[in-house]
Backbone as CSV, one residue per row, in Angstrom:
resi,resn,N_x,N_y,N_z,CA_x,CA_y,CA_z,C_x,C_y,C_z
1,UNK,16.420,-14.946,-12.382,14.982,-15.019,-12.645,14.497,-16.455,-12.458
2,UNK,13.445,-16.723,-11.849,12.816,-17.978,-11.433,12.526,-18.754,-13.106
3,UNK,12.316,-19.962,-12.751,11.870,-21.194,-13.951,10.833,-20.453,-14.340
4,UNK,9.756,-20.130,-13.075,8.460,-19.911,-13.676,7.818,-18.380,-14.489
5,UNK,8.943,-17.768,-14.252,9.056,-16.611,-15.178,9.285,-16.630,-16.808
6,UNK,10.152,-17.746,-16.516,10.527,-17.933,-18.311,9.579,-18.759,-18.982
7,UNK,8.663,-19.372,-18.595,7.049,-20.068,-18.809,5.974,-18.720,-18.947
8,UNK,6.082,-17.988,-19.178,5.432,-16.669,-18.912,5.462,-16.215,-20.257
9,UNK,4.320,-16.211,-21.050,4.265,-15.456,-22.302,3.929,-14.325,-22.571
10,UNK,4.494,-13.207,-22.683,4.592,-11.895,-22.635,4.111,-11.108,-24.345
11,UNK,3.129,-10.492,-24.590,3.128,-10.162,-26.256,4.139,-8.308,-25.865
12,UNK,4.716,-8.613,-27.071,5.802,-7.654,-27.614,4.512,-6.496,-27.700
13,UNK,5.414,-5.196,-28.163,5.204,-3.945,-28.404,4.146,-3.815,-29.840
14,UNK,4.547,-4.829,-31.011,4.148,-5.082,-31.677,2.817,-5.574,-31.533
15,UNK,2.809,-6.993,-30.687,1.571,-7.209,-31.050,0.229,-6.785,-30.144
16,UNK,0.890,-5.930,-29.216,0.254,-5.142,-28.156,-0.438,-3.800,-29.267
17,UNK,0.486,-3.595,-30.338,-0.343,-2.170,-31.497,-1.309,-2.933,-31.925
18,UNK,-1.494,-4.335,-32.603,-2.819,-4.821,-33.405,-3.522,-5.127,-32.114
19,UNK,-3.615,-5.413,-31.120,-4.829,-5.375,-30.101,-5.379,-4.272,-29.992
20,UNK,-4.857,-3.540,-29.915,-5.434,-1.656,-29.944,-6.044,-1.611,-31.019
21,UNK,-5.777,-1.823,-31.684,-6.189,-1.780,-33.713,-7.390,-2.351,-33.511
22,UNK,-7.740,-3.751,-32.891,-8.955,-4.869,-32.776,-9.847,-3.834,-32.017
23,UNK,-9.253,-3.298,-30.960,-10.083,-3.162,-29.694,-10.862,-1.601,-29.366
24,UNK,-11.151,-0.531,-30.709,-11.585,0.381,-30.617,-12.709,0.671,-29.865
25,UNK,-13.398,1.489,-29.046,-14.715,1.901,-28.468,-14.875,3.493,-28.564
26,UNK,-15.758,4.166,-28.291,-15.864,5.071,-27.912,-16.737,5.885,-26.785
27,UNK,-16.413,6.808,-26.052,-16.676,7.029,-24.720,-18.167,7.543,-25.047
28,UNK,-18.385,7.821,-26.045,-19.896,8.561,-26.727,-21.090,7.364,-26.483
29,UNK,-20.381,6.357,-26.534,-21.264,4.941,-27.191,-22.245,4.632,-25.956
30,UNK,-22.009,4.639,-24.963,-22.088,3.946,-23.699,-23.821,4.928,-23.318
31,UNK,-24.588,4.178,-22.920,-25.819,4.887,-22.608,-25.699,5.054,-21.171
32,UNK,-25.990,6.325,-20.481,-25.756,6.358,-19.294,-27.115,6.676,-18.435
33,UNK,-28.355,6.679,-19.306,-29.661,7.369,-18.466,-29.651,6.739,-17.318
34,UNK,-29.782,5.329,-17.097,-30.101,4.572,-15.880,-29.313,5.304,-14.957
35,UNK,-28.188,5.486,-15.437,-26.993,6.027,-14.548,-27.938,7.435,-13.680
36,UNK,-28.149,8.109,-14.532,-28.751,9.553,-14.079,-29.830,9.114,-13.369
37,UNK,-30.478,8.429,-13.582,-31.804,8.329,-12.754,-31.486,7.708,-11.583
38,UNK,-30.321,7.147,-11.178,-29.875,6.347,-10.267,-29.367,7.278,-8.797
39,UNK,-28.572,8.386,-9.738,-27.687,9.532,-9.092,-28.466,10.057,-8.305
40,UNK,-29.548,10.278,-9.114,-30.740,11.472,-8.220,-31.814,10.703,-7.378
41,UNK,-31.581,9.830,-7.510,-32.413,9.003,-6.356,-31.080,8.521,-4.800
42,UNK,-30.195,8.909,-5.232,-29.344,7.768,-4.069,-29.567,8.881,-2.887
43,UNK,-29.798,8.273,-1.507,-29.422,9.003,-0.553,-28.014,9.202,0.343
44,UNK,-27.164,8.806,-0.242,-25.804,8.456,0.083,-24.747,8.179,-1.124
45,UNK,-24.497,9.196,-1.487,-23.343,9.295,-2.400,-21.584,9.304,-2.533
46,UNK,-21.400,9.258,-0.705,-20.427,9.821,-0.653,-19.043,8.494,-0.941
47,UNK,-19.406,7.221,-0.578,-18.056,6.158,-0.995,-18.164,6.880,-2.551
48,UNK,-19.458,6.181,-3.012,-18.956,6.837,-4.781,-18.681,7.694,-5.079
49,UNK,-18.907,8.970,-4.764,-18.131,9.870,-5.043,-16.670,10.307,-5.221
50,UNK,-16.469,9.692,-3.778,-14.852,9.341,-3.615,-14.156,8.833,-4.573
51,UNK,-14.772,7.553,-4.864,-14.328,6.472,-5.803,-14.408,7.374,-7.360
52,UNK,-15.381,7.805,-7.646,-15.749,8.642,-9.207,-14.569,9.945,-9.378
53,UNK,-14.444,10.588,-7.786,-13.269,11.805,-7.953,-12.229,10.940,-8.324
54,UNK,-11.984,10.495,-7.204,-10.466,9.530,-7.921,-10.127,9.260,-8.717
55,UNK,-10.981,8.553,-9.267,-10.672,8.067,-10.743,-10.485,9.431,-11.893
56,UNK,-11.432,10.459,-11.901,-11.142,11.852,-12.721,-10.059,12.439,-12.409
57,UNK,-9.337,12.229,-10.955,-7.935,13.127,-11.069,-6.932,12.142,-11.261
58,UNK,-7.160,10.795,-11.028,-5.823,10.139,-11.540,-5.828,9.833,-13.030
59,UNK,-6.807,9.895,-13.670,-6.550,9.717,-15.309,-6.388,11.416,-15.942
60,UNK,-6.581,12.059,-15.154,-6.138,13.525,-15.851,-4.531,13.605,-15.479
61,UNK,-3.839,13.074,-14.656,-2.451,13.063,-14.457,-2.194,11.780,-14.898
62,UNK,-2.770,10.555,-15.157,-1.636,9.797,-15.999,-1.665,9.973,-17.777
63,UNK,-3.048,10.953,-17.593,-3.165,11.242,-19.332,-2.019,12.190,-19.561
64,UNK,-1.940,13.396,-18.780,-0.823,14.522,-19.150,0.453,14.395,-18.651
65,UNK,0.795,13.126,-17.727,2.233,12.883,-17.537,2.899,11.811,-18.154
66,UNK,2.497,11.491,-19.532,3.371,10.296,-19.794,3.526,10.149,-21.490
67,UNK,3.576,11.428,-22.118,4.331,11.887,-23.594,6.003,11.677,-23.327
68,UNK,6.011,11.832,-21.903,7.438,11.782,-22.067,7.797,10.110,-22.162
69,UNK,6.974,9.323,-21.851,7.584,8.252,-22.262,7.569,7.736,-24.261
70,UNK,6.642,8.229,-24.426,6.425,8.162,-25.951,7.858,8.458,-26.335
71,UNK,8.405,9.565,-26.102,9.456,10.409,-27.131,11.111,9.521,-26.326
72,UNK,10.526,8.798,-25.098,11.969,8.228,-24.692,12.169,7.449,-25.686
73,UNK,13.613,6.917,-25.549,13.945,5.676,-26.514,13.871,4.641,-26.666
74,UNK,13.285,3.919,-27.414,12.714,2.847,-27.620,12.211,2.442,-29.252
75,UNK,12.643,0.847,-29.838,12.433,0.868,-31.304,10.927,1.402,-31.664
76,UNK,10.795,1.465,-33.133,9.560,2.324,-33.743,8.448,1.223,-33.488
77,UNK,8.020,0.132,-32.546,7.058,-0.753,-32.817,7.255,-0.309,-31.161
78,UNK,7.761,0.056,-30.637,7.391,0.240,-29.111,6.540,1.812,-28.823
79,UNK,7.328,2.573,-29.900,6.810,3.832,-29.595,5.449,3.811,-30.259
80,UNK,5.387,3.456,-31.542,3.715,3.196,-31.891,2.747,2.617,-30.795
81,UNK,3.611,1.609,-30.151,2.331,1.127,-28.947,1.647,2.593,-28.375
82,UNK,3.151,2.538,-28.004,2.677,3.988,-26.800,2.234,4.911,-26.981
83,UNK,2.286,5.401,-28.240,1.465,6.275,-28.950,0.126,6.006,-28.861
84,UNK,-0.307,4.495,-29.310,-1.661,4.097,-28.790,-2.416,4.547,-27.095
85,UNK,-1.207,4.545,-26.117,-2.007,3.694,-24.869,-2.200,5.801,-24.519
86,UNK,-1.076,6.700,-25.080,-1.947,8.166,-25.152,-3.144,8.143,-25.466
87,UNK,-3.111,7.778,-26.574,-4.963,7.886,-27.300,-5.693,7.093,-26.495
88,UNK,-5.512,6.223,-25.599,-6.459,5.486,-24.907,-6.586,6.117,-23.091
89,UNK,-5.498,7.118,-23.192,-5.450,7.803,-21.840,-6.723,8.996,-21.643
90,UNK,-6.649,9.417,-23.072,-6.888,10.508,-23.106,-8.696,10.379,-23.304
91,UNK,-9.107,9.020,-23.986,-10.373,8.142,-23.992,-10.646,7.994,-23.029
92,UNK,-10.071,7.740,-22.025,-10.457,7.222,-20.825,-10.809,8.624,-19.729
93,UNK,-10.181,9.450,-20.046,-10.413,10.897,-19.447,-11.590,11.640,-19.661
94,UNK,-11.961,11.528,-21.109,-12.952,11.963,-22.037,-14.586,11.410,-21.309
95,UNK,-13.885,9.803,-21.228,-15.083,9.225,-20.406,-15.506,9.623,-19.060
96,UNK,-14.674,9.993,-18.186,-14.968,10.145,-16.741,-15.785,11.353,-16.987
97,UNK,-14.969,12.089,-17.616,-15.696,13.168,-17.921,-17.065,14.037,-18.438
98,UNK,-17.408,12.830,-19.542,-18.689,12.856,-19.663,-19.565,12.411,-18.358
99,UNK,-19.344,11.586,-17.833,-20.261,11.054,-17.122,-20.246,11.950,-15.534
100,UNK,-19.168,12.801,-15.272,-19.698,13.669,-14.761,-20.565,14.786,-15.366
101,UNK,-20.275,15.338,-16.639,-21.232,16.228,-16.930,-22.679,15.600,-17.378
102,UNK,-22.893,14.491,-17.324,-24.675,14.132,-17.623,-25.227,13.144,-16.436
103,UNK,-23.898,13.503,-15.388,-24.557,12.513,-14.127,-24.596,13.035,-13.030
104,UNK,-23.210,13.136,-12.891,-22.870,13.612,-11.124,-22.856,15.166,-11.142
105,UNK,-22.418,16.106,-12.343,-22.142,17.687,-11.767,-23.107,18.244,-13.148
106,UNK,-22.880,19.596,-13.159,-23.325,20.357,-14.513,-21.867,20.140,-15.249
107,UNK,-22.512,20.216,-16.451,-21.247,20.428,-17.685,-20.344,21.263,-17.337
108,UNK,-19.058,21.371,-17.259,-17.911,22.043,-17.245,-16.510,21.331,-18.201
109,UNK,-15.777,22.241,-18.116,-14.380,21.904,-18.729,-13.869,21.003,-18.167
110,UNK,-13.279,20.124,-18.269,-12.640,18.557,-17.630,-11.709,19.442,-16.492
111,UNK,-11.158,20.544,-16.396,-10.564,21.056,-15.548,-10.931,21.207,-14.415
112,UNK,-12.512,21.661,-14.514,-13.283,22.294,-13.368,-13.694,20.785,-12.407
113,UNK,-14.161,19.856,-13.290,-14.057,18.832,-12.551,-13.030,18.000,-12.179
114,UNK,-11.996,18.130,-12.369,-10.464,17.550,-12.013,-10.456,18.708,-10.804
115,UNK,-10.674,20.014,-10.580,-10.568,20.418,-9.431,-11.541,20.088,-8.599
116,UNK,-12.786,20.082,-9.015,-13.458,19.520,-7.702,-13.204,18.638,-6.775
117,UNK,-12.755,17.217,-7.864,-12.648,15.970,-7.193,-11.291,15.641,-6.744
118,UNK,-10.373,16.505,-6.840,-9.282,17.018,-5.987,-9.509,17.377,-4.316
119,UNK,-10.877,17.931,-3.822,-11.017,18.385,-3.090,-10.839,17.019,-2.022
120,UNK,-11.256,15.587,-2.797,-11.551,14.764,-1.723,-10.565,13.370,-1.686
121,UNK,-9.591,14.070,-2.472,-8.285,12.637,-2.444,-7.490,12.934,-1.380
122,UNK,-6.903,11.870,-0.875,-6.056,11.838,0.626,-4.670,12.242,0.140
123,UNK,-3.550,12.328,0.949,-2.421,13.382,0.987,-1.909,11.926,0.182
124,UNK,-1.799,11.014,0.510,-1.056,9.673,0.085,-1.795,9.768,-1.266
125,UNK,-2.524,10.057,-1.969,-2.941,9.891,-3.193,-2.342,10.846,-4.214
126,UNK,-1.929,12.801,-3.658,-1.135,13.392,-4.327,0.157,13.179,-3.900
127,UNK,0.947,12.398,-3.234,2.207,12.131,-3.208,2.660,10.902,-4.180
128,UNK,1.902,10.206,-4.467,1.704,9.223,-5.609,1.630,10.314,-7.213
129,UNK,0.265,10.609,-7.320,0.120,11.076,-8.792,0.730,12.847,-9.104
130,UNK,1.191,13.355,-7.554,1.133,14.910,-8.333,2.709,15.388,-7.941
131,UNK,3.275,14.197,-6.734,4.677,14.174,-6.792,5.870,13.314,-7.065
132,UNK,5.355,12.317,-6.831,6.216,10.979,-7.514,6.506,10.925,-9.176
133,UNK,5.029,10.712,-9.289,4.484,10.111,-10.916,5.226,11.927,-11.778
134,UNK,4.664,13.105,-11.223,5.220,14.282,-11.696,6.951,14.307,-11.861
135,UNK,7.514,13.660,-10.797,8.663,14.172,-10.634,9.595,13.079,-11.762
136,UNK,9.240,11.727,-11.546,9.477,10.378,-12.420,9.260,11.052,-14.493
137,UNK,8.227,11.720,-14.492,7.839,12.143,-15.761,9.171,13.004,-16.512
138,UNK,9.178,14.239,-15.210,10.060,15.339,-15.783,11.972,14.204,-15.659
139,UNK,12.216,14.165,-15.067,13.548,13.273,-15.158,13.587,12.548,-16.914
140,UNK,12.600,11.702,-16.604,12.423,11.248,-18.415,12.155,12.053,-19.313
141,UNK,11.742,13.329,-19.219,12.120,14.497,-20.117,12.692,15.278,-20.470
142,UNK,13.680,15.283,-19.411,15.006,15.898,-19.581,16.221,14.971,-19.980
143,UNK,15.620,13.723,-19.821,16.986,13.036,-20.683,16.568,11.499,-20.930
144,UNK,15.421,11.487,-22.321,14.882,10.517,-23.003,15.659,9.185,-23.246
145,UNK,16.897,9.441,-23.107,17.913,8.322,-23.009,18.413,7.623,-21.988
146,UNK,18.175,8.331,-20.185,18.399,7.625,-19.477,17.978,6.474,-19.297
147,UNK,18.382,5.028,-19.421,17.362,3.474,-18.854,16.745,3.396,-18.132
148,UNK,17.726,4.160,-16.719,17.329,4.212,-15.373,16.108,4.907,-15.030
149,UNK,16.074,6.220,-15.612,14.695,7.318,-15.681,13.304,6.388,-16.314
150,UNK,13.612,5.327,-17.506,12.779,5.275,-17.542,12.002,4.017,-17.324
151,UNK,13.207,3.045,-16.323,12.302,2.109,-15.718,11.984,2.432,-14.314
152,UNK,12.117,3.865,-13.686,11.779,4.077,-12.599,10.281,4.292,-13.323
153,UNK,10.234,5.382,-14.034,8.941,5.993,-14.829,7.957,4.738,-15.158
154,UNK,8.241,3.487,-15.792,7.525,2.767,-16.182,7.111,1.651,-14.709
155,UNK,7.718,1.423,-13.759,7.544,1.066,-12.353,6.623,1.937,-11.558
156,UNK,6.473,3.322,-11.636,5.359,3.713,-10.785,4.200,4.016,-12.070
157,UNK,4.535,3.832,-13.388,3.329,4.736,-13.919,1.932,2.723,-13.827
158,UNK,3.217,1.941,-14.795,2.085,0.676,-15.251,2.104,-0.092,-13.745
159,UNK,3.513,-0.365,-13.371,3.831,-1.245,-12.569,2.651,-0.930,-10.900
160,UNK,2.586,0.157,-10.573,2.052,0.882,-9.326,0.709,1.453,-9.421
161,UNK,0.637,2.106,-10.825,-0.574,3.088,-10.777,-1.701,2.334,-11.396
162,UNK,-1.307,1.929,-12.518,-2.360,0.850,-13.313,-2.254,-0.773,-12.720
163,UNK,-1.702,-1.034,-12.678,-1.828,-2.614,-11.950,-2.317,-2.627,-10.510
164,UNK,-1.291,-2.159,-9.304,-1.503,-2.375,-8.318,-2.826,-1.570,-7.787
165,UNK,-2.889,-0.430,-8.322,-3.982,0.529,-7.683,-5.292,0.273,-8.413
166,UNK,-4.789,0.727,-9.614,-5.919,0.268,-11.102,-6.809,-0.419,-10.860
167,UNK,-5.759,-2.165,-10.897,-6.985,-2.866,-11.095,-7.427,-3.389,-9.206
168,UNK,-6.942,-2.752,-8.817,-7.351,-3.134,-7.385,-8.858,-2.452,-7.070
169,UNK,-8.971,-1.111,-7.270,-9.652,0.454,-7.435,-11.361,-0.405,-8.410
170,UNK,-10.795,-1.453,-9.466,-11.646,-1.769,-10.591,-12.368,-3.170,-9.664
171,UNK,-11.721,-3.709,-9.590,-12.303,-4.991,-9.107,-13.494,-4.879,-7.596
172,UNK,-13.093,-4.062,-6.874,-13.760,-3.761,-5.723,-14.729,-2.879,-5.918
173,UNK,-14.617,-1.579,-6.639,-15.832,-1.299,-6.760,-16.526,-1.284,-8.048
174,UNK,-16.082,-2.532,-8.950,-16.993,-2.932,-9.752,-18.479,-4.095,-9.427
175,UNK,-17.226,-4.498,-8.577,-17.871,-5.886,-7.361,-19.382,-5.202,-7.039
176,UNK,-18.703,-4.101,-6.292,-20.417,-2.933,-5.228,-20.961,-3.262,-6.018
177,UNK,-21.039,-2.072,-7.523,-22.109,-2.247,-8.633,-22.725,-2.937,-8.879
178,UNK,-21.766,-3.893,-9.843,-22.856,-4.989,-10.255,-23.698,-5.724,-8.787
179,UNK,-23.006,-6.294,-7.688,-23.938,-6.487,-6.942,-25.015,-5.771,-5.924
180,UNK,-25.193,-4.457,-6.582,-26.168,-3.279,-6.051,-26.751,-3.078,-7.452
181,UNK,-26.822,-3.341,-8.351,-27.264,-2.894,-10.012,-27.245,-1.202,-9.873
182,UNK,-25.889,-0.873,-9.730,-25.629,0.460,-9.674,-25.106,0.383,-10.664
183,UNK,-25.738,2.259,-11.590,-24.785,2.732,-12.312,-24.093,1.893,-13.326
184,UNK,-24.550,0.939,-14.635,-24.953,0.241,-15.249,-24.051,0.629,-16.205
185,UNK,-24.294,2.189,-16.490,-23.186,2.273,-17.928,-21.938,3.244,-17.338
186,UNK,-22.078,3.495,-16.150,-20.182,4.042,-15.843,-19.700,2.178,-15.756
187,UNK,-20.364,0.873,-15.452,-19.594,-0.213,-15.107,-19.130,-0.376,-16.198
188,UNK,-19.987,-0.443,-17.308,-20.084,-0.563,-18.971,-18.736,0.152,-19.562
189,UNK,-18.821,1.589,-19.264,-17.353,2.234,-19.893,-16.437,2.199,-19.173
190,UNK,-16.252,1.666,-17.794,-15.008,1.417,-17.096,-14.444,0.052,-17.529
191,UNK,-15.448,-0.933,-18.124,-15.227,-2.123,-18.175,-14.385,-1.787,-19.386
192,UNK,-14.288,-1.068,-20.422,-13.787,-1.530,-21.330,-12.234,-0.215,-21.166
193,UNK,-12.380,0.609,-20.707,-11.284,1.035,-19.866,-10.344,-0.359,-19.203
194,UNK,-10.923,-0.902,-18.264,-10.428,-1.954,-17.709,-9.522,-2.638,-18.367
195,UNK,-10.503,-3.180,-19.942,-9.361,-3.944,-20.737,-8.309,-3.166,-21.539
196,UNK,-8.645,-1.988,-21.773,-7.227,-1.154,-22.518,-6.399,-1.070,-21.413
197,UNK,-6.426,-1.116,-20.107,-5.171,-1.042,-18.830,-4.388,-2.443,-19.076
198,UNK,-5.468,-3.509,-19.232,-4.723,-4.758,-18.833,-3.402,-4.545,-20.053
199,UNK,-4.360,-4.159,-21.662,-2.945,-4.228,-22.596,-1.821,-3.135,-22.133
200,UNK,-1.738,-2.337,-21.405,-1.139,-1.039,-20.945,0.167,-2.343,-19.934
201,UNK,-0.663,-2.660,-18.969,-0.169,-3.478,-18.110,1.098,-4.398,-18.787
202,UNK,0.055,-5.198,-19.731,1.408,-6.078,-20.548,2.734,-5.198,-20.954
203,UNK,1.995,-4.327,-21.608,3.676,-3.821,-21.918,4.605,-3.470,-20.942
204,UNK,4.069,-2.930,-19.773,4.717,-2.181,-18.954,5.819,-3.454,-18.006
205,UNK,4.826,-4.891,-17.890,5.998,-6.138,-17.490,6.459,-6.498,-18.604
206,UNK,6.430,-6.151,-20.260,7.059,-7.165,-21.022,8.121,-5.859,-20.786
207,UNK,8.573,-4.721,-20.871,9.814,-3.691,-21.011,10.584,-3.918,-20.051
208,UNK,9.974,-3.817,-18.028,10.363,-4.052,-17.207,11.131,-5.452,-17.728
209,UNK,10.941,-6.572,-17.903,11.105,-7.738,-17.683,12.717,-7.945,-18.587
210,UNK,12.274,-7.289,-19.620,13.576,-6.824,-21.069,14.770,-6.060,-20.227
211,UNK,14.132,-5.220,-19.242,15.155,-4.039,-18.553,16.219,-4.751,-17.960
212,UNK,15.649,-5.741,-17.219,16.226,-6.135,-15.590,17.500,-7.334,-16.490
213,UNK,16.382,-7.924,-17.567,17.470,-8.856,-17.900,18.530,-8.968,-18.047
214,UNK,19.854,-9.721,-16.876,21.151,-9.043,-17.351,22.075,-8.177,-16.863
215,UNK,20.614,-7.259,-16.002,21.160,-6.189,-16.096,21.113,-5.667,-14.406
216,UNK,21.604,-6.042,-13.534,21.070,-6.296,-12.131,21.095,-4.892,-11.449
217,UNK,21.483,-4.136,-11.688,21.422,-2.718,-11.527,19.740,-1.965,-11.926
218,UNK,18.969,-2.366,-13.176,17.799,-1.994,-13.136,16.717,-2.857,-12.205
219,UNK,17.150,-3.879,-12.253,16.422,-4.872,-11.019,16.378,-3.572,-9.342
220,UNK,17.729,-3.161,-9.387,18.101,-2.387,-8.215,17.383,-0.704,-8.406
221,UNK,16.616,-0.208,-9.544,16.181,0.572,-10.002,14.856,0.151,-9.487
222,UNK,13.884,-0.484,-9.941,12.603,-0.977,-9.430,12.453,-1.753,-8.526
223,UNK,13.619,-2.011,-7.259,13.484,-2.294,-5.879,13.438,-0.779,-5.252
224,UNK,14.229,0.352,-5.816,14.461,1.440,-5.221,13.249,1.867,-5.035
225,UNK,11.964,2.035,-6.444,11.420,3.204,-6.529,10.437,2.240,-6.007
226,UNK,10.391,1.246,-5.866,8.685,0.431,-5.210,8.954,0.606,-3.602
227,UNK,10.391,0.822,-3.156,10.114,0.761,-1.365,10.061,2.386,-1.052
228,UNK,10.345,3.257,-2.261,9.880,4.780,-2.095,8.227,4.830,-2.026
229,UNK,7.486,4.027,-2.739,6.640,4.508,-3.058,5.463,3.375,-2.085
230,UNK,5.953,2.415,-1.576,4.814,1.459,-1.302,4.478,2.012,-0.033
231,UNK,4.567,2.270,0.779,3.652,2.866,1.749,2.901,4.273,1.403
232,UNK,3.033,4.994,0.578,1.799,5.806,0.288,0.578,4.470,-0.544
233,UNK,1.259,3.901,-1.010,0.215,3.024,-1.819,-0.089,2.315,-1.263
234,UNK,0.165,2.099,0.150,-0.579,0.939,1.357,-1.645,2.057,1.591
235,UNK,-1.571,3.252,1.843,-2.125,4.582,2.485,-3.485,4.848,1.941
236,UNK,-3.111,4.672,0.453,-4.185,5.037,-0.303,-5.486,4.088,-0.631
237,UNK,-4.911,3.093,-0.380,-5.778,2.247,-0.222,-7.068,2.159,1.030
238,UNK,-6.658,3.176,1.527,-7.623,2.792,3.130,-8.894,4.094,2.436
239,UNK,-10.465,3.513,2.480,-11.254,4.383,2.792,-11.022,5.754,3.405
240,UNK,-12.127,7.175,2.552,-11.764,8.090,3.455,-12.057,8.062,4.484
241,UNK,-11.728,9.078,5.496,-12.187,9.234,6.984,-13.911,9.596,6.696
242,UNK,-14.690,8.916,7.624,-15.815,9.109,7.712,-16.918,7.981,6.592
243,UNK,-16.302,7.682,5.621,-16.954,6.938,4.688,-16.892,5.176,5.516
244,UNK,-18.654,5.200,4.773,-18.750,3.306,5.396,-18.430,2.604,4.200
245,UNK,-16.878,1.852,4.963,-16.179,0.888,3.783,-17.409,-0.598,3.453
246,UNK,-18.005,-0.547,4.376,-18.239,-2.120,4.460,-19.175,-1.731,3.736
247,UNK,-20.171,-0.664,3.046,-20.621,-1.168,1.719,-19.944,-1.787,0.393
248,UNK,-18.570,-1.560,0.176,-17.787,-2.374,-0.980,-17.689,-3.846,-1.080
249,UNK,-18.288,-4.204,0.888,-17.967,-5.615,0.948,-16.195,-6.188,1.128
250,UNK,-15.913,-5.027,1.557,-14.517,-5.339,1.675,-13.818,-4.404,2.462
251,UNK,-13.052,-5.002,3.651,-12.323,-4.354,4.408,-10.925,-3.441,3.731
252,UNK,-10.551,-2.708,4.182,-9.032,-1.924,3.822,-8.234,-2.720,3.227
253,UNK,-8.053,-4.293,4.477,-7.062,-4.957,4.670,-7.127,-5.895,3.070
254,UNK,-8.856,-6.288,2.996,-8.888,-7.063,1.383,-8.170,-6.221,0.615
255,UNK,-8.224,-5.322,0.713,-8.008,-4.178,-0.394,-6.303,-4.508,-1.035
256,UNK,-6.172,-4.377,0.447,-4.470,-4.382,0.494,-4.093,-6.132,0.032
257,UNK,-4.622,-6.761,0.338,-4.053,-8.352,0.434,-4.033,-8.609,-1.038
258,UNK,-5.274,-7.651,-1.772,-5.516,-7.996,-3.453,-4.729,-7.711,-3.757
259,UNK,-4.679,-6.172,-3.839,-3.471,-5.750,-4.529,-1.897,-6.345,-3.949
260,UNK,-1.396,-6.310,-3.029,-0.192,-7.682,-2.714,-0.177,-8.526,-3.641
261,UNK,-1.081,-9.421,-3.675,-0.924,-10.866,-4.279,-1.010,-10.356,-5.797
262,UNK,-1.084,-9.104,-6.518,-0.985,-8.948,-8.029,-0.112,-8.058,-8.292
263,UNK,0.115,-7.418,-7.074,1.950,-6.993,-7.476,3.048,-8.531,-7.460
264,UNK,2.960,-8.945,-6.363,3.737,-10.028,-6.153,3.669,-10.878,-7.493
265,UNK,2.993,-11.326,-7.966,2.662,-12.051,-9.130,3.424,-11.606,-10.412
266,UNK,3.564,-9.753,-10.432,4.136,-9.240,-11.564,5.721,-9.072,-11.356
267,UNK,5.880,-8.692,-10.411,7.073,-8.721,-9.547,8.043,-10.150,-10.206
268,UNK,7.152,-11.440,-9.985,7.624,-12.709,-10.153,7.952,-12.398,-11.382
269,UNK,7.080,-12.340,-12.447,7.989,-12.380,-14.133,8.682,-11.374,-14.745
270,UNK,8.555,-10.071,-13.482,9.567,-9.519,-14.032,11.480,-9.558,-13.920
271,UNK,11.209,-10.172,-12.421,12.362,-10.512,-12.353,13.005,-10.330,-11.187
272,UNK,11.931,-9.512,-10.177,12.498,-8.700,-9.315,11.711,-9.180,-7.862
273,UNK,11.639,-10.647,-7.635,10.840,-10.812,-6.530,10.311,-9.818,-5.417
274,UNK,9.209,-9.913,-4.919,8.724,-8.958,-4.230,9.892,-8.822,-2.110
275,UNK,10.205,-10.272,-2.108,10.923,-10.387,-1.315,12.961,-10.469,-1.181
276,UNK,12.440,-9.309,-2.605,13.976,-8.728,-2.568,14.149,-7.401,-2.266
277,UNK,12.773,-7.073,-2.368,13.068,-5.569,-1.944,13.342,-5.015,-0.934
């Protein structure tokens, strides 16, 4: 592990539970009228849309695929975290959700809209959340004790899905918004989504970082599952077919170069340089 890794202050499991404790909101709170009046005026909905489905089917699969990490093994101040970052999965689901039923669709069951916005994610997006992230889940549920199961599991769920995609997904088209004064209170409840990922994030490099230590075989665990998985996640990154990217203000390639330079970065303190893989 590099010098500049061990300069790297990481908060424990512990003190990752009293930030959760500090940092309550609720998805109710957030006023969304502007939002509605915004919807029904736009003549071009379709990047956001994209962007709004996405986000409703990947937090309905990282909300219902990752109890199994709760019940893996790990001391009682780790599993309390994680117990938290459920309740904050499932907040964060709650939210998308509302704001399709008082913005973008009629009221339905979070189901009906998790199928809709299914209709418009790319093949590289369910090979990520409905076969990777699925298949990574069940392994750690059939045997809560494997290490290996569950730093593959914790490498595509924090390491891939919330960091690299997450906050890549957040930064770009939070960017549009605020500089279009779009949609005012989805920025509002994503924003604070945003910060329950970053604490999600910490834990997910302070465990990784604990894993590898030592231990050069899990290092060889999260080289495996990042060169399985990084070209769908180059993939997914590209605009759909037909949609104009250059309203985000940002090419594919930004897209990709961001997210690079903040995997690479996590990569560095965890232990596992990006140019070892």
């Amino acid at each position: 592990m590099s010098a500049g890794a061990h300069e790297v202050h990481l908060h424990d499991p512990q003190t990752l539970y009293r930030h959760w404790e500090e940092g309550q909101w609720s998805p109710w709170e957030i006023d969304l009228s502007a939002d509605r009046e915004q919807w029904g005026a736009m003549a071009d909905r379709s990047l956001l849309s994209f962007v709004l489905g996405s986000l409703m089917v990947a937090e309905e699969r990282i909300t219902t695929k990752f109890f199994g990490l709760v019940g893996a093994d790990g001391s009682e101040e780790e599993i309390a975290f994680l117990a938290t970052q459920q309740v904050d999965e499932a907040r964060h689901m709650q939210f998308y959700a509302r704001f399709q039923d008082e913005v973008v669709a009629e009221p339905a069951i979070i189901a009906v809209h998790v199928e809709r916005a299914r209709e418009q994610v790319s093949p590289a997006f369910r090979t990520i959340f409905d076969d990777k992230l699925v298949a990574a889940h069940e392994r750690l549920l059939a045997n809560p004790a494997d290490t290996a199961a569950k730093v593959a599991f914790v490498t595509i769920y924090h390491l891939i899905l919330e960091a690299t995609l997450g906050l890549t997904t957040f930064e770009f088209s939070t960017r549009f918004m605020n500089r279009e004064g779009l949609l005012p209170g989805f920025v509002a409840g994503y924003s604070k989504i945003h910060h329950d990922e970053h604490r999600h994030i910490g834990y997910g490099i302070w465990f990784l970082r604990q894993a590898v230590v030592g231990r050069s075989e899990m290092g060889d665990v999260v080289r495996a599952t990042l060169r399985d998985l990084l070209p769908a996640v180059a993939e997914s990154l590209t605009p759909p077919a037909g949609a104009d990217a250059s309203v985000l203000g940002a090419s594919a390639e930004e897209l990709r170069t961001f997210a690079l330079d903040g995997l690479t970065r996590r990569l560095k303190i965890v232990g596992v340089p990006l140019d070892t893989l």
